[in-house]
C-alpha positions in Angstrom: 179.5 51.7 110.9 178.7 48.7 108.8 179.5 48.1 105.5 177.1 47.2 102.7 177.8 43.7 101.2 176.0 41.1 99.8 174.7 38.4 101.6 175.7 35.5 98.9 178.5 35.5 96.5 179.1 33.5 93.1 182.4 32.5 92.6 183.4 31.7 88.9 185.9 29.2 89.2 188.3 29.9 86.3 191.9 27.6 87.1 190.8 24.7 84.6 191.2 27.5 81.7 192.3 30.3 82.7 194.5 29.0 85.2 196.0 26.3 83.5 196.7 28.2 80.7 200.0 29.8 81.6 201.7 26.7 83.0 204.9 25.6 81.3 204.3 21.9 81.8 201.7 20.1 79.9 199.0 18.9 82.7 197.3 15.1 82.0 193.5 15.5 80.4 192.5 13.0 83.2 194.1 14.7 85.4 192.4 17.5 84.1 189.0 16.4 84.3 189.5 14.8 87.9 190.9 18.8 89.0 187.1 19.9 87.0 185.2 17.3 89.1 186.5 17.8 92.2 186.0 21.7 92.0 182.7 20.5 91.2 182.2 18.4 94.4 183.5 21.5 95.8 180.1 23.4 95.6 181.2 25.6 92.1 178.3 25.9 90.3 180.0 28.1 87.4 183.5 27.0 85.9 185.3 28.1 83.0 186.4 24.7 81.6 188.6 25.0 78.8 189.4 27.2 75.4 188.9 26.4 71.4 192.3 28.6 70.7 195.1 27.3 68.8 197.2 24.7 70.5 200.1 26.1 68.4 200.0 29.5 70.7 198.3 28.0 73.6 199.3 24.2 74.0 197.7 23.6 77.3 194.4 23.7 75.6 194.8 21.5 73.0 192.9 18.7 74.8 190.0 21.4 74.8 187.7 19.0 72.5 188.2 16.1 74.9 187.5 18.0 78.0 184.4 19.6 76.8 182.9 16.3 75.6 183.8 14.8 79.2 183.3 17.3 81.7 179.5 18.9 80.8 177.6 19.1 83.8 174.0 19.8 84.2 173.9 20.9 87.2 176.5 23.7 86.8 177.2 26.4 84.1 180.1 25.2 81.8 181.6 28.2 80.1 184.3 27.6 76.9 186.5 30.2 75.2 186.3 31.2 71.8 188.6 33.8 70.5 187.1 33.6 67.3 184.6 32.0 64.5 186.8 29.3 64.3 186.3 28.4 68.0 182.7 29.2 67.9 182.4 26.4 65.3 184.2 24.5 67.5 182.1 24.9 70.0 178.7 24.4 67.8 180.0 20.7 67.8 179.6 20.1 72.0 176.8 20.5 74.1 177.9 23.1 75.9 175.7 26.2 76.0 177.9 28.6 77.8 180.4 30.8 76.0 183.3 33.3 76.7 184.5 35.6 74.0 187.3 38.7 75.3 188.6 41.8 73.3 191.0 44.1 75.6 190.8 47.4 75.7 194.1 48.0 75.0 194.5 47.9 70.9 198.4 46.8 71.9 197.2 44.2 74.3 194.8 42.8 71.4 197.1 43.0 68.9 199.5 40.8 70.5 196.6 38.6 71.7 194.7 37.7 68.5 196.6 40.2 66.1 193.5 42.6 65.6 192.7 45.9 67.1 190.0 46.0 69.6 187.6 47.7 66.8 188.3 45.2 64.6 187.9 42.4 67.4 184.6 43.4 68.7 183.3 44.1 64.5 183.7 40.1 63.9 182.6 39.1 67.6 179.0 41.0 66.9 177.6 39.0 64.8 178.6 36.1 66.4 177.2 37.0 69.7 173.8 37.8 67.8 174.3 34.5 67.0 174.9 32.8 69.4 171.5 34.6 70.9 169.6 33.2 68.2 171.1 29.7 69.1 170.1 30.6 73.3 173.4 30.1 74.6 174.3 32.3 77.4 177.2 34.9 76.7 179.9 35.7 79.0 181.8 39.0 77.6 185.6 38.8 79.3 186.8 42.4 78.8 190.9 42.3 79.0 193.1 45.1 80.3 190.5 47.0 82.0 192.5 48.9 84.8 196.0 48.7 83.1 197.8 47.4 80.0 201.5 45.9 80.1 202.3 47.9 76.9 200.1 51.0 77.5 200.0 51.9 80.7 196.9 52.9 82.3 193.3 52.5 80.3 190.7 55.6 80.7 188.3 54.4 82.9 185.7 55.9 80.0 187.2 53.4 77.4 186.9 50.9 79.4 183.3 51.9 79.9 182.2 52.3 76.5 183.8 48.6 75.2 181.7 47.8 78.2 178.3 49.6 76.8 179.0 47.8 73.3 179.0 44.6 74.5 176.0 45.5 76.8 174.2 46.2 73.4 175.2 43.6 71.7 172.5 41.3 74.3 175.5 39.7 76.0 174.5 37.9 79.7 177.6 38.9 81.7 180.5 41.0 81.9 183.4 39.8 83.3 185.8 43.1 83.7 189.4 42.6 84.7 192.3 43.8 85.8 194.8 41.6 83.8 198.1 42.9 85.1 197.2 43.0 88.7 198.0 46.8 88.8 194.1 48.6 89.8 194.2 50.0 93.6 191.1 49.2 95.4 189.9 52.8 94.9 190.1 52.0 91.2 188.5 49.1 91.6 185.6 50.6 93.3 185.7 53.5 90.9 185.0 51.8 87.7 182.8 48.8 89.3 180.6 51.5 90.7 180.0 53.2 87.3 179.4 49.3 85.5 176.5 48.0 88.2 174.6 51.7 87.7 174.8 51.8 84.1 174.5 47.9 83.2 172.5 46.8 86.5 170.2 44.8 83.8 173.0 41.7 83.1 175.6 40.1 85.5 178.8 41.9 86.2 181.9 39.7 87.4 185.1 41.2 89.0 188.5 39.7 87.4 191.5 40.5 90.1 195.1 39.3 89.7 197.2 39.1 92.6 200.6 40.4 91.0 201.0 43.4 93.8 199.1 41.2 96.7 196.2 43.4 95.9 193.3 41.0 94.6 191.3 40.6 98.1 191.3 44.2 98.9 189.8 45.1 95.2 187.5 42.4 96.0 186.7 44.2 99.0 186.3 47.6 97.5 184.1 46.1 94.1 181.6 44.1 96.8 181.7 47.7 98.1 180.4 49.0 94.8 177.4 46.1 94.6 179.4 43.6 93.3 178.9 39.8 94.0 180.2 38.0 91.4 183.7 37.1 91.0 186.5 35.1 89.1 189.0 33.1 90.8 191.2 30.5 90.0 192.2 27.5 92.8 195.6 27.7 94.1 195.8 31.3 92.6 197.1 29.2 89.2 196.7 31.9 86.1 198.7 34.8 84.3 198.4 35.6 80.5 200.5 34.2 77.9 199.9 37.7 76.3 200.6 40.0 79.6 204.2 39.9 80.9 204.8 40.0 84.5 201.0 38.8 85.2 200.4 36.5 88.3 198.2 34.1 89.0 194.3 34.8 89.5 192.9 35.7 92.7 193.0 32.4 94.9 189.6 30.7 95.6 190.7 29.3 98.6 191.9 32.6 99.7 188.5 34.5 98.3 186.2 31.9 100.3 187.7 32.2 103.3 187.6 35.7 103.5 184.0 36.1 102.4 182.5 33.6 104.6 184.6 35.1 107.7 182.8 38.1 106.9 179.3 36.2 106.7 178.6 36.4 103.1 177.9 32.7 101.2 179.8 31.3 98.7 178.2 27.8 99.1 182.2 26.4 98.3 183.4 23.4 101.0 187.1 24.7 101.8 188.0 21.3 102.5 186.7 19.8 99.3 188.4 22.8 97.5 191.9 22.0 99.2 191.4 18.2 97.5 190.7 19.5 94.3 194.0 21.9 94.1 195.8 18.8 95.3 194.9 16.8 92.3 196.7 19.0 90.4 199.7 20.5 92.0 201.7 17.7 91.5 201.4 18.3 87.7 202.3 22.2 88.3 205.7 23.9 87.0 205.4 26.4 90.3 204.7 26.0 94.3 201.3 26.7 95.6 201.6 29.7 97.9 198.1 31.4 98.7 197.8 32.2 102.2 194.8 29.5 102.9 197.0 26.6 101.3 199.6 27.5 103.3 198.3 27.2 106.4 196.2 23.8 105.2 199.5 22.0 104.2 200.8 22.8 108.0 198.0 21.1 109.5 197.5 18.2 107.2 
């Protein structure tokens, strides 16, 4: 019996924010933007580049200005963070016309994120995102905590669903659902990812897996499954949450390419070019690389 996948596959590359964002030692800006345009080079055509939060609680971004004056591409879609109007004023200042805003589902999760409940969160991001509309950038929706909270336990799949619906109506472009902690089960995964591309199948729908329990490829395997074929990963599986003890890294790219083109679906992604890119950067790193591809790249090399 065959299974019923995609034939192509978007890969989000998030490592230059998301992934960076959680490591203890500051990494260079040029080292930075050589990491960005070698992943580039590497055939990702979407990237999460950097956030406009406060260097104060997230230092690793305070080069965020520099980066997004440097590292625009036209060929690609360059997404920036924005917690908040603050950043979104921020943001007004570049060229870029891509942006991510997040609210978890989790009001504890939230609260220790950006010190507002999720209600209160997604009552100031509204009218920004209308916005933003107005101004045609294209909206990415990043929706925290989606599976399980640190401080919370597990989230109702139906809460998750209706943050989900409000964003829908708000006229964002994507959603990109995940599960923060690295706790959802692949039935899970399928589960709630199943219910999102039937009820949203209008706007782009990205899965978010973090590889704490080893469990990131086979939720990708259950959420392609469920129609999926869009997903966030982060080169050398770099990533966790600031805000989210005991989060790993991000799904590896590496690790997420070679498994989907060994199955025959596309990513368009040059593993090679990929393994230069993550090199760039590890010696800047405060932790060893150890996704299953790299491994077996630095034995051969």
């Amino acid at each position: 019996m065959m299974l019923s996948l995609p034939k192509k596959v978007t890969i989000i590359e998030v490592g230059p924010r998301d992934g960076l964002q959680n490591e203890k030692l500051l990494v260079p800006t040029d080292i930075k933007k050589q990491f960005i345009s070698n992943l580039r080079s590497a055939g990702l055509q979407e990237m999460e580049l950097t956030s406009f939060v406060s260097p104060k609680w997230v230092p690793q971004m305070g080069d965020a200005a520099e980066i997004a004056a440097d590292c625009l591409d036209e060929k690609t879609r360059n997404i920036v963070l924005a917690p908040n109007r603050r950043g979104i004023d921020r943001i007004y200042s570049t060229n870029c016309k891509a942006v991510a805003v997040f609210v978890g589902v989790s009001n504890s999760f939230n609260f220790k994120n950006i010190n507002k409940s999720t209600r209160d969160s997604l009552a100031e991001l509204k009218p920004i995102i209308h916005e933003l509309k107005q101004k045609n950038y294209f909206v990415r929706a990043c929706i925290s905590t989606a599976f399980y909270c640190p401080y919370e336990g597990k989230i109702s799949e139906s809460d998750t669903l209706a943050l989900c619906h409000e964003f829908v109506q708000t006229g964002v472009d994507e959603l990109s659902v995940a599960d923060t902690i690295g706790m959802a089960s692949p039935n899970e995964s399928f589960s709630l990812f199943s219910q999102l591309k039937s009820r949203f199948n209008e706007i782009l729908i990205t899965a978010h897996f973090h590889d704490t329990r080893k469990l990131a490829l086979a939720n990708i395997l259950a959420a392609l499954q469920a129609g999926i074929d869009r997903f966030d990963t982060s080169a050398g599986g770099l990533g966790g949450c600031p805000f989210a003890p005991g989060a790993a890294g991000n799904a590896a790219t590496e690790d997420v390419v070679f498994m989907l083109e060994r199955m025959g679906i596309a990513t368009g992604v040059d593993l090679n070019k990929l393994m230069t890119a993550i090199e760039v950067v590890i010696p800047y790193l405060s932790r060893k690389i150890e996704t299953g591809y790299y491994r077996l790249h630095a034995q051969t090399v």
